[in-house]
MIDO-409452 format. One record per residue (C-alpha): residue number from 1; residue in one letter; chain; x, y, z. Coordinates in steps of 0.2 Angstrom, whole numbers. Layout:
<recs>
+-----+------+-----+-------+-------+-------+
! seq ! type ! mol !    px !    py !    pz !
+-----+------+-----+-------+-------+-------+
! NUM !    a !   A !     X !     Y !     Z !
...
+-----+------+-----+-------+-------+-------+
</recs>
This chain:
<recs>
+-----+------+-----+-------+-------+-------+
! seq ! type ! mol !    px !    py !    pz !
+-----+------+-----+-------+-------+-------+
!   1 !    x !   A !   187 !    -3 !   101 !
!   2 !    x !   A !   169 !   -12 !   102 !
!   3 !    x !   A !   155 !    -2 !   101 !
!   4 !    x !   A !   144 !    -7 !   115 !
!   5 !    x !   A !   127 !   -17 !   105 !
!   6 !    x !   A !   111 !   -15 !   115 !
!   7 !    x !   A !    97 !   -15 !   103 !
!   8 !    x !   A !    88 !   -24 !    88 !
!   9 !    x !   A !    82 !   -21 !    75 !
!  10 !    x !   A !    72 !   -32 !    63 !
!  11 !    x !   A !    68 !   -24 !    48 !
!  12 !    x !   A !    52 !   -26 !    36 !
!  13 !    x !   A !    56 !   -21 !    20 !
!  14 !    x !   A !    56 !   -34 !     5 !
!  15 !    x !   A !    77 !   -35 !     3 !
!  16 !    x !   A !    81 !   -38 !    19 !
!  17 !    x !   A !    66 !   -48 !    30 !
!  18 !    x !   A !    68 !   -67 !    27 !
!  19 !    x !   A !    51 !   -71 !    34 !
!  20 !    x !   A !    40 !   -57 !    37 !
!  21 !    x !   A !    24 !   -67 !    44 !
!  22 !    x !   A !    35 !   -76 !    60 !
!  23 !    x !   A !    42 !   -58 !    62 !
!  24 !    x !   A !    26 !   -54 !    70 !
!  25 !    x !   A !    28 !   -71 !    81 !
!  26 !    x !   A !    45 !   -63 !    84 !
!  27 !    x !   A !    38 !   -46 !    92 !
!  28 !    x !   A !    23 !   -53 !   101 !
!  29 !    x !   A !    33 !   -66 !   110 !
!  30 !    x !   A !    45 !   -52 !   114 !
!  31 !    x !   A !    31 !   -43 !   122 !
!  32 !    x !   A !    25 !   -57 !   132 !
!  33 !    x !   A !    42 !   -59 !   138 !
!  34 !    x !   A !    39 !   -43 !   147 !
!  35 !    x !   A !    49 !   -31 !   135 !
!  36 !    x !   A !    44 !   -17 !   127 !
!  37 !    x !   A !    43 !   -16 !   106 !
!  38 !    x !   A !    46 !    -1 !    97 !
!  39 !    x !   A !    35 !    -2 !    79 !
!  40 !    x !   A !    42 !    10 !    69 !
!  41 !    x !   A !    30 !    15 !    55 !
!  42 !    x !   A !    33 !    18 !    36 !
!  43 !    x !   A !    51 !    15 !    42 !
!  44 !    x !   A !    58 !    -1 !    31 !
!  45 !    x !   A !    41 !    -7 !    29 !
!  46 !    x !   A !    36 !    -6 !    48 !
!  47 !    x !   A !    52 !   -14 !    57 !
!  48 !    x !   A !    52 !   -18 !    76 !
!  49 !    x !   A !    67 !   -12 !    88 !
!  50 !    x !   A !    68 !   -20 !   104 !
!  51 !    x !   A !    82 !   -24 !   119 !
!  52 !    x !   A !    99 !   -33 !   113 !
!  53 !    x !   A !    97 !   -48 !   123 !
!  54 !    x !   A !   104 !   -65 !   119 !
!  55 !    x !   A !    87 !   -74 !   123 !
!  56 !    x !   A !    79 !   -63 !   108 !
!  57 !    x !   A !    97 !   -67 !    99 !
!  58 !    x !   A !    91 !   -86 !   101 !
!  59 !    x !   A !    74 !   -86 !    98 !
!  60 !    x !   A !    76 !   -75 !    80 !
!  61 !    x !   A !    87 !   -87 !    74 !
!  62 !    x !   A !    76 !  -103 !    80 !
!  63 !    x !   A !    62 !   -94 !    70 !
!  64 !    x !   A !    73 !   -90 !    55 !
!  65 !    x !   A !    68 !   -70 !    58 !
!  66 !    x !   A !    83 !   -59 !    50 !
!  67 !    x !   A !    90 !   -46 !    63 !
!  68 !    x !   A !   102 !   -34 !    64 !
!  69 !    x !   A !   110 !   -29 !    78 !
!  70 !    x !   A !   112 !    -9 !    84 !
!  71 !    x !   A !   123 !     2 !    93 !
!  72 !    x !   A !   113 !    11 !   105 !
!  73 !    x !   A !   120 !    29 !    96 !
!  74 !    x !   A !   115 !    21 !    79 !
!  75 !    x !   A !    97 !    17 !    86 !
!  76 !    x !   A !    96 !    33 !    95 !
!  77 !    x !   A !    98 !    43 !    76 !
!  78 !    x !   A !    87 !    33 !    67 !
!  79 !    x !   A !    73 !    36 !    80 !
!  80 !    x !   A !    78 !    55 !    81 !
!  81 !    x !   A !    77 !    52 !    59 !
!  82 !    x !   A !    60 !    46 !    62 !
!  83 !    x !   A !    53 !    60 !    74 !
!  84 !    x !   A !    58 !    73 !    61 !
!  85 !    x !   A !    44 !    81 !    58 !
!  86 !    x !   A !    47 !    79 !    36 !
!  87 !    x !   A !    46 !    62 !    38 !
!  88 !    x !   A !    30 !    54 !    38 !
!  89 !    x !   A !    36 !    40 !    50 !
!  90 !    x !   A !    32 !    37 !    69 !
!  91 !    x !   A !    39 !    24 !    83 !
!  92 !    x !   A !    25 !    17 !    91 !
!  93 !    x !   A !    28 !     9 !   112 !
!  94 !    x !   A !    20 !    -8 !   110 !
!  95 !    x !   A !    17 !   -13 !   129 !
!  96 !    x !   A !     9 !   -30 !   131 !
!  97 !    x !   A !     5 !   -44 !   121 !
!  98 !    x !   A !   -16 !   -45 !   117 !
!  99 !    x !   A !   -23 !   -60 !   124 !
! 100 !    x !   A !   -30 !   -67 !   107 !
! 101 !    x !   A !   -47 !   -78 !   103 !
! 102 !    x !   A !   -56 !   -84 !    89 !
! 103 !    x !   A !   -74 !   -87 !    86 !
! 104 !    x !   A !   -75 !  -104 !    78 !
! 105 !    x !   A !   -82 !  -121 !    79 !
! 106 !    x !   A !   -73 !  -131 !    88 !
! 107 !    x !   A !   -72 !  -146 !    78 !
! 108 !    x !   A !   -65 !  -132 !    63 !
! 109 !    x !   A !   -48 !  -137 !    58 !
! 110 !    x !   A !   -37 !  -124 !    58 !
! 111 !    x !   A !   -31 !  -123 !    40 !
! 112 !    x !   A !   -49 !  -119 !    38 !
! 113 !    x !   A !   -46 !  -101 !    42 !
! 114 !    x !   A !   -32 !   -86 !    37 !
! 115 !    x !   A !   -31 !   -81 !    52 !
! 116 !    x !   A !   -30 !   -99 !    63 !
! 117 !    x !   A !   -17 !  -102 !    49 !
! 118 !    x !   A !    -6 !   -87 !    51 !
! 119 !    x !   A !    -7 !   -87 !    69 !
! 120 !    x !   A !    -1 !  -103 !    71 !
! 121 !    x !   A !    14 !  -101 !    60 !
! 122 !    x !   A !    19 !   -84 !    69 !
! 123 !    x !   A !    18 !   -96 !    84 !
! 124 !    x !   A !     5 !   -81 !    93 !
! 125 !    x !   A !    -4 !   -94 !   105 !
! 126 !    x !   A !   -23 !   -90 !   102 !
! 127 !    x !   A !   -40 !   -98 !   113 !
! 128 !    x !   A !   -56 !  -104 !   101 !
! 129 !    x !   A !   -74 !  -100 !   108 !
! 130 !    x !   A !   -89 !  -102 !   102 !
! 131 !    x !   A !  -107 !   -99 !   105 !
! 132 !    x !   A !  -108 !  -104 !   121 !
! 133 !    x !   A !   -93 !   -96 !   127 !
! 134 !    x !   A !   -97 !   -80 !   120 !
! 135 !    x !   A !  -116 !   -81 !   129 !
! 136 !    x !   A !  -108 !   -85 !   145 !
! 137 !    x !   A !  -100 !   -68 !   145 !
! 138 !    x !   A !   -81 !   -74 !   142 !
! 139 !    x !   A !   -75 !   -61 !   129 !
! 140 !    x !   A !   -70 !   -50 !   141 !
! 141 !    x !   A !   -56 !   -61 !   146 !
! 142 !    x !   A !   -48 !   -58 !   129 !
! 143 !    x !   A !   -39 !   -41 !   121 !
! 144 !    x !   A !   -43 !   -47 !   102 !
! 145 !    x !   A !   -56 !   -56 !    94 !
! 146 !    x !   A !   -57 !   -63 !    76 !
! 147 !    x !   A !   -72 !   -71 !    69 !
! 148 !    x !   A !   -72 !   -87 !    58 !
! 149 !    x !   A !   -82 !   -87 !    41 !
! 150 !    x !   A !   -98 !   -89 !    51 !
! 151 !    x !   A !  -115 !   -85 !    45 !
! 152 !    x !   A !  -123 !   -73 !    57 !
! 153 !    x !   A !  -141 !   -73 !    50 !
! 154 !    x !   A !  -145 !   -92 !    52 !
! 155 !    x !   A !  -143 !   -99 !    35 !
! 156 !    x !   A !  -129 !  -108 !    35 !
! 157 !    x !   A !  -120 !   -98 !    22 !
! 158 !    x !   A !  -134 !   -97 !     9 !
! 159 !    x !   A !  -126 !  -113 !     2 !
! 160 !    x !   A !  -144 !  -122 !    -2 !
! 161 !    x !   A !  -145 !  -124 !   -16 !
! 162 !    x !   A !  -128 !  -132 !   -19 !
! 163 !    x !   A !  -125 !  -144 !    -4 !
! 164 !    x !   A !  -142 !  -145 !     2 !
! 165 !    x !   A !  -139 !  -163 !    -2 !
! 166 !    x !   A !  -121 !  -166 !     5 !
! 167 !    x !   A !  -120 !  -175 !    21 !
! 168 !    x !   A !  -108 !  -162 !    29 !
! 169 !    x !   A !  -121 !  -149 !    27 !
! 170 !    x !   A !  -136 !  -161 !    34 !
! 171 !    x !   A !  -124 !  -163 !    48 !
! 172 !    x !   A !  -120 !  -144 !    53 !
! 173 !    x !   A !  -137 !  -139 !    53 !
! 174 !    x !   A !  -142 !  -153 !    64 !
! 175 !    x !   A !  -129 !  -148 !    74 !
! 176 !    x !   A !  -133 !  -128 !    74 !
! 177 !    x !   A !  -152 !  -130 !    79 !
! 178 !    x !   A !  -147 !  -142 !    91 !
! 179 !    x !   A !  -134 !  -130 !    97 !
! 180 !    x !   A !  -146 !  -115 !    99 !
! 181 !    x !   A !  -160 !  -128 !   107 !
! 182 !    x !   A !  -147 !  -133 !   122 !
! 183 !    x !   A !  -143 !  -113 !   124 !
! 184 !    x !   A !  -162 !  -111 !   126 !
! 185 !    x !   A !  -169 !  -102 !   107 !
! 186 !    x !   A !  -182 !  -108 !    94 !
! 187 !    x !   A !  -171 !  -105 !    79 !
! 188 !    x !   A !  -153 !  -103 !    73 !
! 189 !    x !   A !  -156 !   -85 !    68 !
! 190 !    x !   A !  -160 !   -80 !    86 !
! 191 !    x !   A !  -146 !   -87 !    95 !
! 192 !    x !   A !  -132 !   -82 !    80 !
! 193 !    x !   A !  -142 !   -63 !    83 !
! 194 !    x !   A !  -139 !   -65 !   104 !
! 195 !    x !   A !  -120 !   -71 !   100 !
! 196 !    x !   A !  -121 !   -55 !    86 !
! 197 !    x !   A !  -125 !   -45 !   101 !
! 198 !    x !   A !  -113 !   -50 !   113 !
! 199 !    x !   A !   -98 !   -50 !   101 !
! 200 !    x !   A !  -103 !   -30 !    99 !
! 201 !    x !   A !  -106 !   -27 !   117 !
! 202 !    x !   A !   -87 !   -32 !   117 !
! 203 !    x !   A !   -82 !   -20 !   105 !
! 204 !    x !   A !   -91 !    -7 !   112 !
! 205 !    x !   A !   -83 !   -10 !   127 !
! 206 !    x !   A !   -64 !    -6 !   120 !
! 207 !    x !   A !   -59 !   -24 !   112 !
! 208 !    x !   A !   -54 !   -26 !    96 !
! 209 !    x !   A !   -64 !   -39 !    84 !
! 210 !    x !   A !   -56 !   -44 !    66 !
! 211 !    x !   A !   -68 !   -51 !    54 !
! 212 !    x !   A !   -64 !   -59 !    36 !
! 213 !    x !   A !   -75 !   -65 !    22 !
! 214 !    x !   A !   -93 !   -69 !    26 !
! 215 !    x !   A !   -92 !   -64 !    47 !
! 216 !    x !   A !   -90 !   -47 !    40 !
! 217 !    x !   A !  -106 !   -41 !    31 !
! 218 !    x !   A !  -117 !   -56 !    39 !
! 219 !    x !   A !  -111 !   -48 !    56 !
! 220 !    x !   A !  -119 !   -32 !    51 !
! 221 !    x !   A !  -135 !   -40 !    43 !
! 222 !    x !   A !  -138 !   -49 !    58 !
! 223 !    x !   A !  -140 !   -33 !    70 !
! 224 !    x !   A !  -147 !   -21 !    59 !
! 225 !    x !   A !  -161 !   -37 !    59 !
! 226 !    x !   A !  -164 !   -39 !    74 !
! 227 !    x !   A !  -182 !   -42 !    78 !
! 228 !    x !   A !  -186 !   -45 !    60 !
! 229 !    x !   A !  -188 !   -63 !    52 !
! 230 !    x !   A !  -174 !   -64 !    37 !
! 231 !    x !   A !  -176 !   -80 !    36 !
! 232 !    x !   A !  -185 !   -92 !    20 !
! 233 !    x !   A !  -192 !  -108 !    29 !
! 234 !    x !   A !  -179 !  -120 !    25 !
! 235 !    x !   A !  -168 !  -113 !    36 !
! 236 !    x !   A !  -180 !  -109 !    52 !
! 237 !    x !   A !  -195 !  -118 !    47 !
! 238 !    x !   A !  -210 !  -103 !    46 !
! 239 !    x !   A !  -210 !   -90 !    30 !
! 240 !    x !   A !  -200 !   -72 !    31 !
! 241 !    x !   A !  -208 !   -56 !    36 !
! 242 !    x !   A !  -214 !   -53 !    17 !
! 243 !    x !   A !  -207 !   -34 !    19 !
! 244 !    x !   A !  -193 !   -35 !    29 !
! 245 !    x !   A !  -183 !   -26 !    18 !
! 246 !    x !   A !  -190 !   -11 !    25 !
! 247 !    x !   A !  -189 !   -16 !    42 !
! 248 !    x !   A !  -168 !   -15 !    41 !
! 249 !    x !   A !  -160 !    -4 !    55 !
! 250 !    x !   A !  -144 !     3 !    47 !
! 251 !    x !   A !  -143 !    12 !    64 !
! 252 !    x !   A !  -136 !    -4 !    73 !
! 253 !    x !   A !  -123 !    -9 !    60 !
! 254 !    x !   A !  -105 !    -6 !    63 !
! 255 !    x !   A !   -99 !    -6 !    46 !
! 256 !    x !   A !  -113 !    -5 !    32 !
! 257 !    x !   A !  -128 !     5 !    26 !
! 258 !    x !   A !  -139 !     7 !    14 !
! 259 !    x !   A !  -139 !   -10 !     8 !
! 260 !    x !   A !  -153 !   -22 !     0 !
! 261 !    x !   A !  -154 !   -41 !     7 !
! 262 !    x !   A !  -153 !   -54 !    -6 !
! 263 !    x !   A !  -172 !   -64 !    -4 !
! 264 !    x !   A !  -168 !   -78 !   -16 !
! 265 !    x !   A !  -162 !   -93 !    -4 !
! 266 !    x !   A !  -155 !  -102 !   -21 !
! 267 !    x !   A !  -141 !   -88 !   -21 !
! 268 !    x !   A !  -127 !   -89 !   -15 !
! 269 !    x !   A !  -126 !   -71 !    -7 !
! 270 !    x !   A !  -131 !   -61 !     7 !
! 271 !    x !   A !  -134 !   -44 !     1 !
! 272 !    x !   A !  -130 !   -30 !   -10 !
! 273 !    x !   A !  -114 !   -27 !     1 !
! 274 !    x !   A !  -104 !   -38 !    -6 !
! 275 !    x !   A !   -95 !   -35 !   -23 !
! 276 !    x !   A !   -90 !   -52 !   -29 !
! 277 !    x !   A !  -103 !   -54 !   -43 !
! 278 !    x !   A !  -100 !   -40 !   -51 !
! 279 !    x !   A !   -83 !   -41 !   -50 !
! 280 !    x !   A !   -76 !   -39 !   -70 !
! 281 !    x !   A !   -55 !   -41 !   -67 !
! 282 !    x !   A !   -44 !   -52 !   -74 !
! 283 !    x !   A !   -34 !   -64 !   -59 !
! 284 !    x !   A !   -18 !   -56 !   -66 !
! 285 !    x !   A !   -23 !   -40 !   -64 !
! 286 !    x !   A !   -33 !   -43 !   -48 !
! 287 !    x !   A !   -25 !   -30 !   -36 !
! 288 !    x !   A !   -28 !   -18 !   -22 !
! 289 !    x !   A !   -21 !    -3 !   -16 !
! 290 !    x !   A !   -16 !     1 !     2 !
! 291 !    x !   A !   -20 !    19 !     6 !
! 292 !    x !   A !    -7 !    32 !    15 !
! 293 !    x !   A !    -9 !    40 !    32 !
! 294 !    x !   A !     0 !    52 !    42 !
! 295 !    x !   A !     9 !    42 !    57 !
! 296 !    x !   A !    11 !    54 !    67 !
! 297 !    x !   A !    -7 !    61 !    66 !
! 298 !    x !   A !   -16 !    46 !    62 !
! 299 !    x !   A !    -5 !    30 !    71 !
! 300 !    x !   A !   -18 !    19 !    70 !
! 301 !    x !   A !   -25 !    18 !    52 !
! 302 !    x !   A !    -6 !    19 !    49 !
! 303 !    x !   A !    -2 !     4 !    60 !
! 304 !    x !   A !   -13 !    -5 !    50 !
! 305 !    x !   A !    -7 !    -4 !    32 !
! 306 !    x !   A !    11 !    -9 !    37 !
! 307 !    x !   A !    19 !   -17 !    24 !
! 308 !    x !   A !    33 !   -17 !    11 !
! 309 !    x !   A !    22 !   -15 !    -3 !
! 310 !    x !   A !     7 !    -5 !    -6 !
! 311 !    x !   A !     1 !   -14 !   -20 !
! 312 !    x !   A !    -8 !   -31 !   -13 !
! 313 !    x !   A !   -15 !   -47 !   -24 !
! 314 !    x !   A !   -34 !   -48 !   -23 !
! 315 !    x !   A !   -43 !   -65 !   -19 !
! 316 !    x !   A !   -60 !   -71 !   -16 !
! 317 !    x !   A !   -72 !   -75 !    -5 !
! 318 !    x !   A !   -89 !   -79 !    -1 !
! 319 !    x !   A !   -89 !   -59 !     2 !
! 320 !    x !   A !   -72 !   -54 !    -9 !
! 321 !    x !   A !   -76 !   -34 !    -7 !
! 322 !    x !   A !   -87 !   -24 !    -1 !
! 323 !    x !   A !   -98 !   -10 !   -11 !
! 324 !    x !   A !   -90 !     5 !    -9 !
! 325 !    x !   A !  -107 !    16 !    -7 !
! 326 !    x !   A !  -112 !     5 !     6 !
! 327 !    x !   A !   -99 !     9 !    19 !
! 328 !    x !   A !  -102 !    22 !    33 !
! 329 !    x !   A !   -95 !    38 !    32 !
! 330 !    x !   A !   -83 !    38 !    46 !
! 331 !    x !   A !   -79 !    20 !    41 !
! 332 !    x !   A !   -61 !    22 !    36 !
! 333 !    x !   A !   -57 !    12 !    20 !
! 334 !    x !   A !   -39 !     3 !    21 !
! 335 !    x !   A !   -38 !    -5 !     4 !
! 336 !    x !   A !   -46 !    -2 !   -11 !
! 337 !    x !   A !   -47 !    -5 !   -28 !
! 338 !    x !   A !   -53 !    12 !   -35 !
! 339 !    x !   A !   -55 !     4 !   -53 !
! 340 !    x !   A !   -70 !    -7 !   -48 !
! 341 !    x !   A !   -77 !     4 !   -34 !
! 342 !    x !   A !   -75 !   -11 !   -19 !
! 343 !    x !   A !   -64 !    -8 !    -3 !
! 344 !    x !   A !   -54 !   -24 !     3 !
! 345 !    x !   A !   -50 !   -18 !    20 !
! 346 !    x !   A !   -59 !    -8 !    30 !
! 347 !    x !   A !   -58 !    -1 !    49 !
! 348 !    x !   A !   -68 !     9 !    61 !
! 349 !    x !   A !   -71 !    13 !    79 !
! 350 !    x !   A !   -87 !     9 !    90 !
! 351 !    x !   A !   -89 !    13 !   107 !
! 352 !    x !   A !   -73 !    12 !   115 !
! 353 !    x !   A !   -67 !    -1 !   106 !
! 354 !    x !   A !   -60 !    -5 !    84 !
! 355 !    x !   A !   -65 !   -17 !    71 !
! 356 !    x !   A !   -56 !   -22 !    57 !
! 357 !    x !   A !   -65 !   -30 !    39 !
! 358 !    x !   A !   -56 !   -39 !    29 !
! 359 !    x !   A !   -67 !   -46 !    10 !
! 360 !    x !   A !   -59 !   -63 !     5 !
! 361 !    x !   A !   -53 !   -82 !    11 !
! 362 !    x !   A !   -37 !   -86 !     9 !
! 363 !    x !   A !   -24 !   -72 !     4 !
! 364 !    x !   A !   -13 !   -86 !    -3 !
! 365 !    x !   A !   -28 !   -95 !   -12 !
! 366 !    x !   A !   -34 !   -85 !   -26 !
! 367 !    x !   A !   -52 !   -92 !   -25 !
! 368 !    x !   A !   -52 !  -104 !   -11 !
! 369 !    x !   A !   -67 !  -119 !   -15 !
! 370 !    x !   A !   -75 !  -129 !    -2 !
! 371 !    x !   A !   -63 !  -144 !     0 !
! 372 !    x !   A !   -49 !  -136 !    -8 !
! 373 !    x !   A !   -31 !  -142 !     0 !
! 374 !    x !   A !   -23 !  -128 !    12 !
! 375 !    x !   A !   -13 !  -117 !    10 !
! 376 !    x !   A !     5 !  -119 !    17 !
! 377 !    x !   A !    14 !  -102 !    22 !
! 378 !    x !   A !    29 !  -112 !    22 !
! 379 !    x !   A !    27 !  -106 !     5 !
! 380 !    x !   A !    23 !   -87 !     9 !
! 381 !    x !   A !    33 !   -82 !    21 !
! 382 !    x !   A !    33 !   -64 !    15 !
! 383 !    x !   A !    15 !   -64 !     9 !
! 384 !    x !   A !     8 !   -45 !    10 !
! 385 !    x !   A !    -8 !   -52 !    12 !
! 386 !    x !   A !    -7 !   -60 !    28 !
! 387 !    x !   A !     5 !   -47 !    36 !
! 388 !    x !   A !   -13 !   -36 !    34 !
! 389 !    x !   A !   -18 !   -49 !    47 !
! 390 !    x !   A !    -7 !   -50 !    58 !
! 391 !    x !   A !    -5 !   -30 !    59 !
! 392 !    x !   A !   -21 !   -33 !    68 !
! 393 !    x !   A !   -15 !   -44 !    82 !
! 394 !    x !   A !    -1 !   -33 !    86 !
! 395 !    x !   A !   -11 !   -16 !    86 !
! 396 !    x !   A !   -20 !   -19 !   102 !
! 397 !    x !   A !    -2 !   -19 !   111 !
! 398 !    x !   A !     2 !    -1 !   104 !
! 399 !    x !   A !     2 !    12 !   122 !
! 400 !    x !   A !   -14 !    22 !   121 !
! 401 !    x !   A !   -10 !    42 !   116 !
! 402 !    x !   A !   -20 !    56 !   127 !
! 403 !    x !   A !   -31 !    62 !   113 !
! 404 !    x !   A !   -29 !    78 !   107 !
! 405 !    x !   A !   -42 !    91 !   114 !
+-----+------+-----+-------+-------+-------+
</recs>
């Protein structure tokens, strides 16, 4: 007698998941075929049950996802196994895939950025805007934004004193004060401050913005500056205030406080925030540790840190880490390394809406130089790293709880 199939489940553990990162493809494209995904957390690394249908059948194999198919009953016990309330497990409704951009130039290529990289790979169709977009008000459009390496305080990633020669970096500056001319400012810094603004506005809102590397702690800088010149004459053309240091609003940060701002043009950082300098670990032993929440209490955090392994390899960045006594309190820290006091991954809410900072580059490129060759996930299909990204695409899609009261 055949036991009728109608569900499946594509596991996340290490044994058993052939290609974790098109995994994700597997459930978004699922969702924007108009069925529903149930993420079942802490449950084989965070595995996906969804309808037994030969169209899903297909596509898994075109993808070269592993699957296993599912009685109903045998589907039914686990999720009654993962209700239980000893279990710290929870099966999460995901309802619609997130209309995804990124904020990037547009001449970028893709395998210039994690996250362009990964999406494409997972095959998760994404939009680029950039400043002009973003100033005529189209974020709204869009369920999840992730923001390129950009430098949000107007100069040009602080990398003065070594390309100030190099034609590429003559070039995009050209380009960036010719950019913020056209959309009607004096100087870089005031129209990346305007598009700083507008990016919060969004989250505030209830969209969800993902930041890596230097978007992250230049984001903050950028508002909590506001109304303050930061900036050293070669990159806007009239001195700095000479006190602006204590002109810094920690108030209209997201993420950071507390922090000094580095004055020097001629080094290659933005502030205090950021741990990478003082960083004193060995690449072998370079590692950081997701943290445990309770899924059924705390879903999202939860949601986040899916993966089937706790233990993650570090890699740098312009900003690898951030300083652990600069983050907010209610700023939740998702990875850590406790060892050298720097969170790698960190999440919090504003307004109505989430962001999501992640220190680093490339989670595949240990310390990722300008002109280095890209990374090919071909090679990582199971790369922990970049599951932390993708984690963020699909937690937008999760159905919204009534809060508890």
């Amino acid at each position: 007698m055949s036991v009728h199939a109608s569900r499946i489940l594509i596991p996340m553990d290490a044994e058993y998941q052939k290609n974790h990162l098109k995994a994700y493809g597997m459930a978004y494209w699922t969702l924007s075929e108009n069925f529903k995904v149930q993420w079942l957390l802490n449950y084989r690394g965070g595995s996906f049950l969804m309808p037994d249908t030969e169209e899903i059948r297909k596509e898994c194999t075109i993808r070269g996802v592993s699957y296993e198919v599912l009685s109903d009953a045998k589907a039914e016990s686990i999720l009654g196994e993962i209700s239980s309330p000893a279990k710290n497990q929870e099966a999460v409704v995901l309802e619609k895939a997130p209309k995804v951009v990124v904020y990037s130039p547009k001449d970028n290529p893709p395998w210039d950025d994690a996250v362009t990289m990964v999406l494409t790979y997972a095959e998760i169709p994404y939009d680029v805007v950039y400043d002009e977009e973003v100033l005529a008000d189209q974020l709204p459009m869009y369920d999840w934004l992730h923001l390129h390496h950009e430098d949000f305080t107007g100069q040009y990633g602080k990398f003065y004193r070594a390309y100030k020669m190099a034609p590429w970096y003559i070039q995009q500056k050209k380009e960036a004060e010719e950019r913020a001319a056209k959309l009607g400012f004096d100087k870089v810094s005031d129209s990346k401050l305007a598009v700083a603004l507008k990016i919060r506005d969004f989250v505030v809102g209830g969209g969800f913005m993902f930041a890596m590397c230097s978007a992250t702690d230049s984001f903050d800088i950028a508002l909590s500056a506001e109304g303050v010149d930061i900036c050293e004459p070669m990159f806007d053309g009239d001195p700095s205030d000479p006190d602006y240091q204590s002109k810094i609003d920690y108030d209209k940060t997201l993420a950071f406080t507390g922090f000094t701002l580095e004055r020097d043009p001629n080094v290659y950082e933005f502030s205090s925030i950021d741990m990478t300098d003082r960083r004193r670990i060995a690449k072998e032993v370079d590692y950081f540790t997701l943290m445990e929440f309770s899924a059924k209490w705390d879903p999202v955090p939860t949601m986040l840190c899916q993966n089937h392994t706790a233990l993650i390899k570090g890699f740098m960045g312009q900003t690898t880490s951030f300083n652990g006594n600069e983050i907010k309190s209610p700023v939740l820290i998702l990875g850590e390394n406790k060892a050298n006091g720097e969170a790698r991954y960190i999440h919090g809410v504003k307004g109505k809406g989430f962001f999501t900072f992640y220190g680093g580059h490339d989670p595949e490129d240990y310390q990722h130089r300008v002109g280095d060759p890209k990374t090919e996930l071909e090679l990582h299909p199971n790369s922990p790293g970049y599951r932390l990204i993708l984690n963020n695409i699909l937690f937008p899609a999760a159905k919204k709880k009534k809060q508890k009261t």
